[in-house]
PDB file of N, CA, C and O in Angstrom:
ATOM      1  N   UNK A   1       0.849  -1.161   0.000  1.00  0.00           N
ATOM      2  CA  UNK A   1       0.000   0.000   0.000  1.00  0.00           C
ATOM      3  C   UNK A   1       0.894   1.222   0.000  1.00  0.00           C
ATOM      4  O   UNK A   1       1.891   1.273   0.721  1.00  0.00           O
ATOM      5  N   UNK A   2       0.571   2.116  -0.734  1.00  0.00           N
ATOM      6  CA  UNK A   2       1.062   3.086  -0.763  1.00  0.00           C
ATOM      7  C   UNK A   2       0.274   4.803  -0.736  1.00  0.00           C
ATOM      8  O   UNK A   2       0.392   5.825  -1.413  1.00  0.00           O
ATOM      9  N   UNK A   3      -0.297   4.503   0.095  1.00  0.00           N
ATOM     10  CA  UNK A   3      -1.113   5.869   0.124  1.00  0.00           C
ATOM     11  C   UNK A   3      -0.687   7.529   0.693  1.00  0.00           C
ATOM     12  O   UNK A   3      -0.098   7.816   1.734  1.00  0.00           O
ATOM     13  N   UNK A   4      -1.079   8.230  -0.112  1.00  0.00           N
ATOM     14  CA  UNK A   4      -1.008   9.595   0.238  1.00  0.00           C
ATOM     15  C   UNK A   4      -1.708  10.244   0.853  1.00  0.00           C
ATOM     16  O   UNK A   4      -2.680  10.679   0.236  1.00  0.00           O
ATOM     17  N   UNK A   5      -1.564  10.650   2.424  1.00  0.00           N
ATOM     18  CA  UNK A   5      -2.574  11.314   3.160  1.00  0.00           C
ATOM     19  C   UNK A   5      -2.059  12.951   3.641  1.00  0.00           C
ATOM     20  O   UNK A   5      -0.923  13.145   4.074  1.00  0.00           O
ATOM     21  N   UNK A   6      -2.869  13.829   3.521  1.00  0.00           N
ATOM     22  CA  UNK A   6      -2.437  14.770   3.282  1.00  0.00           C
ATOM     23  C   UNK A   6      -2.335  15.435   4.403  1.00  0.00           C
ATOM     24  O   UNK A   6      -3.273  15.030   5.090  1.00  0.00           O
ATOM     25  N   UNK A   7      -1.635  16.366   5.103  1.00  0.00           N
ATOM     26  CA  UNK A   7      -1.139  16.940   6.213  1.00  0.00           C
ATOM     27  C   UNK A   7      -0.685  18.063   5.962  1.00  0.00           C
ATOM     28  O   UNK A   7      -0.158  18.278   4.871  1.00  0.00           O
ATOM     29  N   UNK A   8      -0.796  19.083   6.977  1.00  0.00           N
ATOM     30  CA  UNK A   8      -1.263  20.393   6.165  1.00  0.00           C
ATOM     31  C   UNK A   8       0.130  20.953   5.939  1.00  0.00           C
ATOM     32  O   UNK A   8       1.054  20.715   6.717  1.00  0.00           O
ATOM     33  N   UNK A   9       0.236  21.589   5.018  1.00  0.00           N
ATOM     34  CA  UNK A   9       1.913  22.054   4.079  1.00  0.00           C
ATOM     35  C   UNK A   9       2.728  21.106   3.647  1.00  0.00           C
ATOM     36  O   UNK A   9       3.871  21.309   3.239  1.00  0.00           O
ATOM     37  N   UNK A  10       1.911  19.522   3.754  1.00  0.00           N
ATOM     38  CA  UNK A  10       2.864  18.649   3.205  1.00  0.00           C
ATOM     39  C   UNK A  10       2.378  17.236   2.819  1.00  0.00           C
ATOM     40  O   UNK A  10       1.553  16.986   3.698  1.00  0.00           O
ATOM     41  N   UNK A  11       2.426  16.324   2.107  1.00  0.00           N
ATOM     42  CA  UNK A  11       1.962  14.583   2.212  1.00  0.00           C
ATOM     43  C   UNK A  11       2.884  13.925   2.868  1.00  0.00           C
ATOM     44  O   UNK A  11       4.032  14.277   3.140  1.00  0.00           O
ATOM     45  N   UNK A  12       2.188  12.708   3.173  1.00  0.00           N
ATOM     46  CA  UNK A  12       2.704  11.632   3.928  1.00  0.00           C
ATOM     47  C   UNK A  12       2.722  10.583   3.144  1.00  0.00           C
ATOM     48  O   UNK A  12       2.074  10.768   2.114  1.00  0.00           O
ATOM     49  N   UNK A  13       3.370   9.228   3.263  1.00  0.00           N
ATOM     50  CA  UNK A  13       3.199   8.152   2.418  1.00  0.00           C
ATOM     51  C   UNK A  13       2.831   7.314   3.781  1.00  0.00           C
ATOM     52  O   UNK A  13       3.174   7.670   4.908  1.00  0.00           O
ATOM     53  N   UNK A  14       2.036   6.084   3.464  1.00  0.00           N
ATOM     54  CA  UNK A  14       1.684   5.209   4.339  1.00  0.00           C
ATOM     55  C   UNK A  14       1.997   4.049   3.757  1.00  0.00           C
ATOM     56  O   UNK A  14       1.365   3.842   2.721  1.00  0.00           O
ATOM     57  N   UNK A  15       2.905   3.063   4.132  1.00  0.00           N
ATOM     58  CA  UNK A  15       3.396   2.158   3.582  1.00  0.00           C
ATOM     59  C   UNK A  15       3.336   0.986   4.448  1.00  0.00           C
ATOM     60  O   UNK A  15       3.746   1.049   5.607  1.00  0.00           O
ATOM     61  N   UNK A  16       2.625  -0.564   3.723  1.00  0.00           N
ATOM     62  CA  UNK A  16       2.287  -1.481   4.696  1.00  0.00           C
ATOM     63  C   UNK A  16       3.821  -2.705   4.922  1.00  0.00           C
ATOM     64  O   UNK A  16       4.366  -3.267   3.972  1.00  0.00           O
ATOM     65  N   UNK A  17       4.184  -2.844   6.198  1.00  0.00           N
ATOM     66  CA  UNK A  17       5.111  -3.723   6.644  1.00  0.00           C
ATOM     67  C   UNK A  17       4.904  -4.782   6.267  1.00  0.00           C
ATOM     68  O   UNK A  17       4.182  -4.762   5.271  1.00  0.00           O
ATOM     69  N   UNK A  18       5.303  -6.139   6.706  1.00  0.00           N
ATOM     70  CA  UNK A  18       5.737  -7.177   7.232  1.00  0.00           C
ATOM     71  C   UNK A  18       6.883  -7.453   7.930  1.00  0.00           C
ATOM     72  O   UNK A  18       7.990  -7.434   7.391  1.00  0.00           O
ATOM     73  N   UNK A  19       6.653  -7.785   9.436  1.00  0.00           N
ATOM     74  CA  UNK A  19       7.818  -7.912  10.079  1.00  0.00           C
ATOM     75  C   UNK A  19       7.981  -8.847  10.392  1.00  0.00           C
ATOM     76  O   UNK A  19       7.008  -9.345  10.959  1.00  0.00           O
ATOM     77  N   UNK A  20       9.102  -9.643  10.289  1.00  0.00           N
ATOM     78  CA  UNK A  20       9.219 -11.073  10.533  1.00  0.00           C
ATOM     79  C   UNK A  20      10.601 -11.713  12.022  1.00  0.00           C
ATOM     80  O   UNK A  20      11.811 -11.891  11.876  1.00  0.00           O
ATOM     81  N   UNK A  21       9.803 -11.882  13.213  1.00  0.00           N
ATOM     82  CA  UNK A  21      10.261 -12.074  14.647  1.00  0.00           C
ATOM     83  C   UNK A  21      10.638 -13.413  14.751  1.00  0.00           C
ATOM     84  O   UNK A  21       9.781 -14.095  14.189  1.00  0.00           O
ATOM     85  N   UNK A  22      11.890 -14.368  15.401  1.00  0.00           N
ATOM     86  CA  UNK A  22      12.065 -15.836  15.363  1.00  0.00           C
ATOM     87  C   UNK A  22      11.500 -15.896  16.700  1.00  0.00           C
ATOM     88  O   UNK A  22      11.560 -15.272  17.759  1.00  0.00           O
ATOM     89  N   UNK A  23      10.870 -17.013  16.151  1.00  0.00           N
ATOM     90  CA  UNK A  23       9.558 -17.321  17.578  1.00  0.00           C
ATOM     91  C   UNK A  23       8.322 -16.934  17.918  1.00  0.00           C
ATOM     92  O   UNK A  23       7.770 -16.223  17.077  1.00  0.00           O
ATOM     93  N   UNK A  24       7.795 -17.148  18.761  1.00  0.00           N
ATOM     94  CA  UNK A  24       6.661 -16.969  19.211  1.00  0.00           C
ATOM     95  C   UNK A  24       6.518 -15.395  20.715  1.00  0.00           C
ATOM     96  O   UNK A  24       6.743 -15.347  21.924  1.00  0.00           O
ATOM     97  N   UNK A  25       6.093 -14.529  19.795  1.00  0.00           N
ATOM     98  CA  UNK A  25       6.084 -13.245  21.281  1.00  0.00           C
ATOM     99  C   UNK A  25       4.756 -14.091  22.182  1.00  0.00           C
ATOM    100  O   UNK A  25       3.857 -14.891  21.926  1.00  0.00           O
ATOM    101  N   UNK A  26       5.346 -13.268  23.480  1.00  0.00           N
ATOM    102  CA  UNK A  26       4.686 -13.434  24.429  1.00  0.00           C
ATOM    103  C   UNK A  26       3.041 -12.373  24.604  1.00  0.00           C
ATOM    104  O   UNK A  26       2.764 -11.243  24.202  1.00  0.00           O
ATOM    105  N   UNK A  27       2.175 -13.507  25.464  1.00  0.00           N
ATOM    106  CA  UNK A  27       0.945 -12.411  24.519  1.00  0.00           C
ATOM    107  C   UNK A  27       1.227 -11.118  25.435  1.00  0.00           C
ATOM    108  O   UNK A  27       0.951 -10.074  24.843  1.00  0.00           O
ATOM    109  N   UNK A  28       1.703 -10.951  26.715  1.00  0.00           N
ATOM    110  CA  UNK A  28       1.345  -9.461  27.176  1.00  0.00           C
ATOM    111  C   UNK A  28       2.146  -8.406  26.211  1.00  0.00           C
ATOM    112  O   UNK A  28       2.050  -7.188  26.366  1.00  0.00           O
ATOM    113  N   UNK A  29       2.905  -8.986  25.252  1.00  0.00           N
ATOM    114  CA  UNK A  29       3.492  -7.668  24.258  1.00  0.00           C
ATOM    115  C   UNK A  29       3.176  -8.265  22.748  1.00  0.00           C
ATOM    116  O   UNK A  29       3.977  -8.476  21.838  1.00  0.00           O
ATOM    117  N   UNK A  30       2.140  -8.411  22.772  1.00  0.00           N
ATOM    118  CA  UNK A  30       1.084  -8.229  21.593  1.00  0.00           C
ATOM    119  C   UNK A  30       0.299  -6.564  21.488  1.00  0.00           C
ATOM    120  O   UNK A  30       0.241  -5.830  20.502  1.00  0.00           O
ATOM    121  N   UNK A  31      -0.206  -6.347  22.786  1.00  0.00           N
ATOM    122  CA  UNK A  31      -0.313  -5.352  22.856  1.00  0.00           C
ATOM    123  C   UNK A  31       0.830  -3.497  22.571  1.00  0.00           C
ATOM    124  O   UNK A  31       0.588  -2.294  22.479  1.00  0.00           O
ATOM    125  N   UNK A  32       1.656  -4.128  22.554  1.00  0.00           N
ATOM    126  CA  UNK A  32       2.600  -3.272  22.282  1.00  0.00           C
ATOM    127  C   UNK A  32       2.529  -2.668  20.457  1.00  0.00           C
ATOM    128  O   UNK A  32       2.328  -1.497  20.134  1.00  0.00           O
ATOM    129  N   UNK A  33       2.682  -3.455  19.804  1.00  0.00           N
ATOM    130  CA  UNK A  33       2.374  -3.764  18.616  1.00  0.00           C
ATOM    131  C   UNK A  33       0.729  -3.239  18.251  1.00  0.00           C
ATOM    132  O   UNK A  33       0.015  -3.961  17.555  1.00  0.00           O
ATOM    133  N   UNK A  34       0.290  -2.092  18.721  1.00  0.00           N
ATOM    134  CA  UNK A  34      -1.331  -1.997  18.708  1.00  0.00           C
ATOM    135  C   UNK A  34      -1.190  -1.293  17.331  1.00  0.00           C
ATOM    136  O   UNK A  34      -0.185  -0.695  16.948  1.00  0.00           O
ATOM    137  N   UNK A  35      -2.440  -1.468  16.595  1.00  0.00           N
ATOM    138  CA  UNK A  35      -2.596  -1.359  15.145  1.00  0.00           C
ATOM    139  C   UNK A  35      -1.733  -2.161  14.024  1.00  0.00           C
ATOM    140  O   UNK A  35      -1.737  -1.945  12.812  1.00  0.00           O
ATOM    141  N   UNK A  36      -0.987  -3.149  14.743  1.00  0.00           N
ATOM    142  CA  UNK A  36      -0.335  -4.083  14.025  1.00  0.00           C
ATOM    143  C   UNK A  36      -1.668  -5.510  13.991  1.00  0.00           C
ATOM    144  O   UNK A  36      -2.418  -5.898  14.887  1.00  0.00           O
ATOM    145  N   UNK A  37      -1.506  -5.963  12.617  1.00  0.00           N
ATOM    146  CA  UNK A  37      -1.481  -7.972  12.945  1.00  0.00           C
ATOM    147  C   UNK A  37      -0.865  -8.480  13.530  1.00  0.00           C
ATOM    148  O   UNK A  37       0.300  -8.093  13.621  1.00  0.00           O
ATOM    149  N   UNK A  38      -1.311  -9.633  14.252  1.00  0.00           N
ATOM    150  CA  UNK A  38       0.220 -10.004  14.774  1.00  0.00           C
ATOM    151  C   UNK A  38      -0.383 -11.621  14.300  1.00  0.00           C
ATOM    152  O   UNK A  38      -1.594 -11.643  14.079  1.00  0.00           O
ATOM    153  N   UNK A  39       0.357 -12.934  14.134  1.00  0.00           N
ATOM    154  CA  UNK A  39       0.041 -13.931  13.726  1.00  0.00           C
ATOM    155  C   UNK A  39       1.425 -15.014  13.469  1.00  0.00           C
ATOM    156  O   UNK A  39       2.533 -14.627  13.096  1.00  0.00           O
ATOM    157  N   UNK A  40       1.233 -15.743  13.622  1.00  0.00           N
ATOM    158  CA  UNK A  40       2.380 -16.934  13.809  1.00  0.00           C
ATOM    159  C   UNK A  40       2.105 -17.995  12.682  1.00  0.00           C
ATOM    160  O   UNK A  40       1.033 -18.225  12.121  1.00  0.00           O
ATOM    161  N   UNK A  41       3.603 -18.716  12.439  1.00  0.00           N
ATOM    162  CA  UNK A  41       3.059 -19.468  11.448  1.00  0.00           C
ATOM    163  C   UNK A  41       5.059 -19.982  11.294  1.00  0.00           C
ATOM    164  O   UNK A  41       6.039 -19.240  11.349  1.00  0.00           O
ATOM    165  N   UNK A  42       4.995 -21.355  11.117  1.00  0.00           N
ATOM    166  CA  UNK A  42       6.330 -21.743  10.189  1.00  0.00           C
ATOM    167  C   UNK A  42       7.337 -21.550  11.631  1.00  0.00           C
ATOM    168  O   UNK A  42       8.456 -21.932  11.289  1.00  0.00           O
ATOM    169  N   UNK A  43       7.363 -21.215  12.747  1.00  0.00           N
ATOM    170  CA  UNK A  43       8.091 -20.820  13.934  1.00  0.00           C
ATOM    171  C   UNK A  43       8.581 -19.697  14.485  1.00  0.00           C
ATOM    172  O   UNK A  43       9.401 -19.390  15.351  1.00  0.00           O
ATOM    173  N   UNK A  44       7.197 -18.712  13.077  1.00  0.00           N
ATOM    174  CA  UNK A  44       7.970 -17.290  13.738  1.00  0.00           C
ATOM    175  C   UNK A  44       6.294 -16.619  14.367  1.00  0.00           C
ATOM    176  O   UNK A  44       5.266 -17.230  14.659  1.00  0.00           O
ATOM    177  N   UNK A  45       6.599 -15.234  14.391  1.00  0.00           N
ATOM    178  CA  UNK A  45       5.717 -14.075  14.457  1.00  0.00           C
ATOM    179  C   UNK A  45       5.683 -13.216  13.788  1.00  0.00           C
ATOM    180  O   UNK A  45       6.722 -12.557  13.744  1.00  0.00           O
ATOM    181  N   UNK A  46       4.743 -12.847  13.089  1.00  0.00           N
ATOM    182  CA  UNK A  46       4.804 -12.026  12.026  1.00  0.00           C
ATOM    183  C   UNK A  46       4.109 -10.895  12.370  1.00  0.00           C
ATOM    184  O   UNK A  46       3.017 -11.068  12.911  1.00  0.00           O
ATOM    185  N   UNK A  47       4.657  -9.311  12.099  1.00  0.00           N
ATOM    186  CA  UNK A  47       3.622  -8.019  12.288  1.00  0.00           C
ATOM    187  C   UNK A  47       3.361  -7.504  11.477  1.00  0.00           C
ATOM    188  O   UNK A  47       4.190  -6.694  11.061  1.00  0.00           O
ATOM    189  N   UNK A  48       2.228  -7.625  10.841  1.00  0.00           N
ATOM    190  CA  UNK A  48       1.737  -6.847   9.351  1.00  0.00           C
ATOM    191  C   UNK A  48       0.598  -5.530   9.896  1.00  0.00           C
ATOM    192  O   UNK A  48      -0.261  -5.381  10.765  1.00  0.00           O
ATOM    193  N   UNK A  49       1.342  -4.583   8.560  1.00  0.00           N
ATOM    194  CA  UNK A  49       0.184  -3.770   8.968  1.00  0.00           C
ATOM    195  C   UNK A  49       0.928  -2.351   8.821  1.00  0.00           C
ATOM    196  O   UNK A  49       2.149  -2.283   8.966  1.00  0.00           O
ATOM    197  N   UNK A  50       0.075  -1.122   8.503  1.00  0.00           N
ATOM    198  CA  UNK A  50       0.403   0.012   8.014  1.00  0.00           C
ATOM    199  C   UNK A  50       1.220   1.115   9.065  1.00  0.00           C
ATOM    200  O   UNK A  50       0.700   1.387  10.147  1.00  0.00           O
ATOM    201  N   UNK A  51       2.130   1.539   8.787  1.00  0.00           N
ATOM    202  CA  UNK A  51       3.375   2.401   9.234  1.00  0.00           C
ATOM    203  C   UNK A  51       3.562   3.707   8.836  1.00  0.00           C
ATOM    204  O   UNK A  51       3.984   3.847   7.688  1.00  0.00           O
ATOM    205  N   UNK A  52       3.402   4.481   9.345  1.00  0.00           N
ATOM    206  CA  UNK A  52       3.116   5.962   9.153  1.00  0.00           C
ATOM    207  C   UNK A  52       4.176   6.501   8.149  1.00  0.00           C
ATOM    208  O   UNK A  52       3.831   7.249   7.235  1.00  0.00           O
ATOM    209  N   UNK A  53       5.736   6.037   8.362  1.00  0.00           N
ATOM    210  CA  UNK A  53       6.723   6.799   8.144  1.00  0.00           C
ATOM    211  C   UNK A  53       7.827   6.307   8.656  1.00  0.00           C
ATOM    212  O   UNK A  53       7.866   5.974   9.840  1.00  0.00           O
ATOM    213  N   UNK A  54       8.785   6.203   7.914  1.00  0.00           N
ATOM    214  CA  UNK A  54      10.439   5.941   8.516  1.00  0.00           C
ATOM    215  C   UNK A  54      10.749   5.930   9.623  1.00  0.00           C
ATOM    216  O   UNK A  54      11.323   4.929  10.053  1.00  0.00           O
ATOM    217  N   UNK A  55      10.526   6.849  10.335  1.00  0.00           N
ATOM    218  CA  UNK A  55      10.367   7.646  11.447  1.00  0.00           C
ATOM    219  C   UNK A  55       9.629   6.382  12.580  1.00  0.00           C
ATOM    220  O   UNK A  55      10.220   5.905  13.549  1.00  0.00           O
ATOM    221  N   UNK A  56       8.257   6.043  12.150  1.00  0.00           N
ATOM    222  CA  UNK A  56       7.422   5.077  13.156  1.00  0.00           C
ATOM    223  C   UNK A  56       8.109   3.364  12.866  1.00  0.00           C
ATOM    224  O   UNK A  56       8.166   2.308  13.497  1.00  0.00           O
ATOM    225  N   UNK A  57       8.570   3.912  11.451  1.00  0.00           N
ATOM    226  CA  UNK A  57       9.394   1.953  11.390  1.00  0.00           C
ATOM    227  C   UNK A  57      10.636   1.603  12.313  1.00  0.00           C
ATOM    228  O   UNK A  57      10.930   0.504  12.784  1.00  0.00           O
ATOM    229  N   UNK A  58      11.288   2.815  12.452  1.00  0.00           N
ATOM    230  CA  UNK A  58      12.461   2.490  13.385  1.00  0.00           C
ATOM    231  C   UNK A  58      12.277   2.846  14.575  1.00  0.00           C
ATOM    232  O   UNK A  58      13.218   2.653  15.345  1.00  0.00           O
ATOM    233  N   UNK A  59      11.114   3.430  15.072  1.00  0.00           N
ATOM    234  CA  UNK A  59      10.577   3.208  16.377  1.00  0.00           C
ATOM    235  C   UNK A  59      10.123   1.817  17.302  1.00  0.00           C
ATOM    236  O   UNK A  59      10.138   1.407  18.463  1.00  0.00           O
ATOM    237  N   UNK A  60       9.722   1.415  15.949  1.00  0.00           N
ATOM    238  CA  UNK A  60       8.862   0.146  16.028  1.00  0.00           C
ATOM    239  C   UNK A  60      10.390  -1.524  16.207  1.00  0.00           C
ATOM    240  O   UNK A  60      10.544  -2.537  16.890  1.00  0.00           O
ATOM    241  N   UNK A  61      11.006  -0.890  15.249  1.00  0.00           N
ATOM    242  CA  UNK A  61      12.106  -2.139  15.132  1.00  0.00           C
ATOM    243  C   UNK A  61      13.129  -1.769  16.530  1.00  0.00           C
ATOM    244  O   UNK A  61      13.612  -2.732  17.125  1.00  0.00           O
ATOM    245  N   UNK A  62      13.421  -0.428  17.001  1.00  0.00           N
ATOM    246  CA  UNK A  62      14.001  -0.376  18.592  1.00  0.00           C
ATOM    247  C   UNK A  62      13.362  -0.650  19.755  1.00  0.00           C
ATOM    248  O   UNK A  62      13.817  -0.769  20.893  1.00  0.00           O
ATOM    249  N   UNK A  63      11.776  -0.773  19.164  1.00  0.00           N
ATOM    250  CA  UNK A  63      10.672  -1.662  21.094  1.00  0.00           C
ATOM    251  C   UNK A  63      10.943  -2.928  20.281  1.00  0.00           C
ATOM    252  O   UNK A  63      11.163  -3.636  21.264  1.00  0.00           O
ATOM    253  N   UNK A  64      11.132  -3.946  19.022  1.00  0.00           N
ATOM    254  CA  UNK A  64      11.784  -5.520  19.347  1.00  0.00           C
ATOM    255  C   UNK A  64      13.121  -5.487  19.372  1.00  0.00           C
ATOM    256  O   UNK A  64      13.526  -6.604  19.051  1.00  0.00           O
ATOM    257  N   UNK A  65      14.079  -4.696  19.615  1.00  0.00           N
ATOM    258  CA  UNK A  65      15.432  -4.938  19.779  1.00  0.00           C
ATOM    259  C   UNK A  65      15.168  -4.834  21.766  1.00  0.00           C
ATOM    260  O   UNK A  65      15.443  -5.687  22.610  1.00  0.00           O
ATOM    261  N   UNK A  66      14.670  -3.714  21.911  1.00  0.00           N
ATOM    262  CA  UNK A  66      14.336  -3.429  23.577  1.00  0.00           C
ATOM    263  C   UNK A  66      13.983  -4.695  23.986  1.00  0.00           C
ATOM    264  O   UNK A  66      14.880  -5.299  24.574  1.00  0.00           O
ATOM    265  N   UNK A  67      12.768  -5.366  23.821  1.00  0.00           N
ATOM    266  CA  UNK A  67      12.030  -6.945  24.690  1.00  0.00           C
ATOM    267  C   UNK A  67      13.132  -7.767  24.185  1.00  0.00           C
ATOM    268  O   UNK A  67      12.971  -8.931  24.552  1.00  0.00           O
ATOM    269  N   UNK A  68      14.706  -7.526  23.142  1.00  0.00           N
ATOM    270  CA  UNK A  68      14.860  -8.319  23.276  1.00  0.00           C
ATOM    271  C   UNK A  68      14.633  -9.446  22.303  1.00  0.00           C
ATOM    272  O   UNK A  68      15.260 -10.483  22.520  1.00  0.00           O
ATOM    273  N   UNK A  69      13.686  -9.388  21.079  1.00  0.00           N
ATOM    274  CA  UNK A  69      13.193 -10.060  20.197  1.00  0.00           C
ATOM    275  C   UNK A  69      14.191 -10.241  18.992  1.00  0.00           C
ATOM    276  O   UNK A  69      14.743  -9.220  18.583  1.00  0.00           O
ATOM    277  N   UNK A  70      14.488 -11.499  18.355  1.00  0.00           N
ATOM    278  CA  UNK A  70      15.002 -11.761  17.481  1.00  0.00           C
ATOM    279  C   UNK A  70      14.191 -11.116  16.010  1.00  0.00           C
ATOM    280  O   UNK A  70      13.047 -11.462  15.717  1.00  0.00           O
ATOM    281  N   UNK A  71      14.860 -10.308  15.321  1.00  0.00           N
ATOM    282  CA  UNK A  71      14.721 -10.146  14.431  1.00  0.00           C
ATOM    283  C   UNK A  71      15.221 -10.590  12.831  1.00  0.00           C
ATOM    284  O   UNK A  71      16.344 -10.407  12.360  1.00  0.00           O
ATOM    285  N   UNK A  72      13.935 -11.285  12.088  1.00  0.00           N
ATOM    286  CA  UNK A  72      14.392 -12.430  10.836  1.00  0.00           C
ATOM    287  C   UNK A  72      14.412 -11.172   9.803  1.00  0.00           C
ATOM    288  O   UNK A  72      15.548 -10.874   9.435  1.00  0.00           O
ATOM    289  N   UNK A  73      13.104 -10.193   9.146  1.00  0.00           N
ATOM    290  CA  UNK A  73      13.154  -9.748   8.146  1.00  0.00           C
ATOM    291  C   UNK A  73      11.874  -8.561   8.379  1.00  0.00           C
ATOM    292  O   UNK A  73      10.932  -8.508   9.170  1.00  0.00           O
ATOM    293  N   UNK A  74      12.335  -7.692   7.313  1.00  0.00           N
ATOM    294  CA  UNK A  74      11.587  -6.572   7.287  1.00  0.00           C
ATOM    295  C   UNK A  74      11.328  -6.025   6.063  1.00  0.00           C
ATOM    296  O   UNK A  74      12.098  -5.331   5.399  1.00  0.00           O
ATOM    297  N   UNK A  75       9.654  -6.534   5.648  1.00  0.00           N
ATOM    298  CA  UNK A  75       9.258  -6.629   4.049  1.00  0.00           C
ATOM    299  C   UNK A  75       8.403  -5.599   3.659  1.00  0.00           C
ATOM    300  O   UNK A  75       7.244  -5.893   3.953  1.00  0.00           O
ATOM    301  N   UNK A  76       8.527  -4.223   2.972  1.00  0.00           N
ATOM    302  CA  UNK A  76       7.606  -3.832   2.224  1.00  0.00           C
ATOM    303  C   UNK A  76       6.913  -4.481   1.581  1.00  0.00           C
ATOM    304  O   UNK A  76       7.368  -5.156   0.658  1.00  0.00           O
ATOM    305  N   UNK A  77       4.961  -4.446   2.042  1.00  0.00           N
ATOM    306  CA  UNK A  77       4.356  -5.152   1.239  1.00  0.00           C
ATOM    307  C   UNK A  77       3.457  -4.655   0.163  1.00  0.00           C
ATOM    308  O   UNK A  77       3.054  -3.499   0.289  1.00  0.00           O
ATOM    309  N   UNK A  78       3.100  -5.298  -0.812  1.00  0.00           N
ATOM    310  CA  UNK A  78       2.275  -4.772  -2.128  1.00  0.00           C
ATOM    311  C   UNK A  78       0.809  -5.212  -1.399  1.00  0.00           C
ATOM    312  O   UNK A  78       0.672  -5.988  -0.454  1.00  0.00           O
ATOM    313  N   UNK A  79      -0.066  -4.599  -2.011  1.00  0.00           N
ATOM    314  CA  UNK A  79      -1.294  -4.450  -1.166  1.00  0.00           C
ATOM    315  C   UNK A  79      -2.313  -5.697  -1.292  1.00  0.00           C
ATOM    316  O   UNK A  79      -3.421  -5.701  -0.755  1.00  0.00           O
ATOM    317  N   UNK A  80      -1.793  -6.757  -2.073  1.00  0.00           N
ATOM    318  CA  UNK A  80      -2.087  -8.180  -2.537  1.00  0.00           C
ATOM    319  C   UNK A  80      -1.468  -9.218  -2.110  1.00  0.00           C
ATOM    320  O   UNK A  80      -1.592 -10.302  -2.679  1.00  0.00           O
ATOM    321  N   UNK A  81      -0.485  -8.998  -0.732  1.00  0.00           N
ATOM    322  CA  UNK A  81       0.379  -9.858  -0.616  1.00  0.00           C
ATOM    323  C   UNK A  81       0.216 -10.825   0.928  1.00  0.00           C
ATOM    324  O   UNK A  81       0.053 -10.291   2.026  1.00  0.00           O
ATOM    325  N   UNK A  82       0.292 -12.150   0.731  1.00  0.00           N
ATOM    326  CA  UNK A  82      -0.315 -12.893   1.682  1.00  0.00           C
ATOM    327  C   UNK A  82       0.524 -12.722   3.518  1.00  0.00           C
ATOM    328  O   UNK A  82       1.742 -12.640   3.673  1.00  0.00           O
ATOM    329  N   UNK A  83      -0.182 -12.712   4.314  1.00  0.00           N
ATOM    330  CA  UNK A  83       0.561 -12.793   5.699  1.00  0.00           C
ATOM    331  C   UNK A  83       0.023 -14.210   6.297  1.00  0.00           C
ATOM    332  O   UNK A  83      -1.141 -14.611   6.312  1.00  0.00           O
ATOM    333  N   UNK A  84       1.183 -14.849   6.782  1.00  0.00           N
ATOM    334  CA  UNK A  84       2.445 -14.934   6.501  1.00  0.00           C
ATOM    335  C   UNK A  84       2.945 -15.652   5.090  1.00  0.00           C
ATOM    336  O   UNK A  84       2.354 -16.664   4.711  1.00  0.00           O
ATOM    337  N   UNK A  85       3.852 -15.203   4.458  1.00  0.00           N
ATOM    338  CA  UNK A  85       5.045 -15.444   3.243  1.00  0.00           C
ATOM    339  C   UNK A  85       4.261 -17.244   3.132  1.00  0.00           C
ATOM    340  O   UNK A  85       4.312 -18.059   4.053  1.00  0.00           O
ATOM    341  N   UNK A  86       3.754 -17.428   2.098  1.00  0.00           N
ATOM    342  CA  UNK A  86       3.747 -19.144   1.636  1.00  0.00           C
ATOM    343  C   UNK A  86       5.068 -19.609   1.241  1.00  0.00           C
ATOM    344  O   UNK A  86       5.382 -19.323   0.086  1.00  0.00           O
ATOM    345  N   UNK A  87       5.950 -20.286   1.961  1.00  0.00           N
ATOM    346  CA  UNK A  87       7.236 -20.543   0.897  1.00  0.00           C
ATOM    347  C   UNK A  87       6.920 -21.737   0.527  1.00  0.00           C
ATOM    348  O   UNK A  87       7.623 -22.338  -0.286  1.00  0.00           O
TER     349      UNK A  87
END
């Protein structure tokens, strides 16, 4: 997804993730992740779901370095694209 939302003297792009965690998160930091998917599959955790800005992605990837969370991959997705990855 790539949408343009407009903000006043300027646009924004909104661009949808996939984040890919080794293992299974714990559920009290599911909540952390709010306005994310969150969903498991193959032995990981996956967080799909729309990201404001550069800015909120590397916010987002320093609270799973903080808990501590293994990090596998980090996928710009096309707005047709399945969660989680079929390999």
């Amino acid at each position: 997804m790539n949408e343009k939302r407009r903000v006043p003297g300027r646009y924004c792009e909104f661009e949808t993730y996939q984040i890919c965690i080794g293992g299974e998160i714990e559920t009290r930091w599911v909540v952390s992740f709010e306005g994310l998917t969150v969903t498991t599959g193959q032995g990981n955790t996956y967080l799909s779901g729309v990201v404001k800005d550069q800015a909120a992605l590397f916010g987002l990837l320093r609270k799973l370095r903080d808990l501590g969370l293994t990090l596998i991959s980090v996928l710009r997705i096309e707005t047709n694209a399945q969660f989680p990855p079929n390999h």
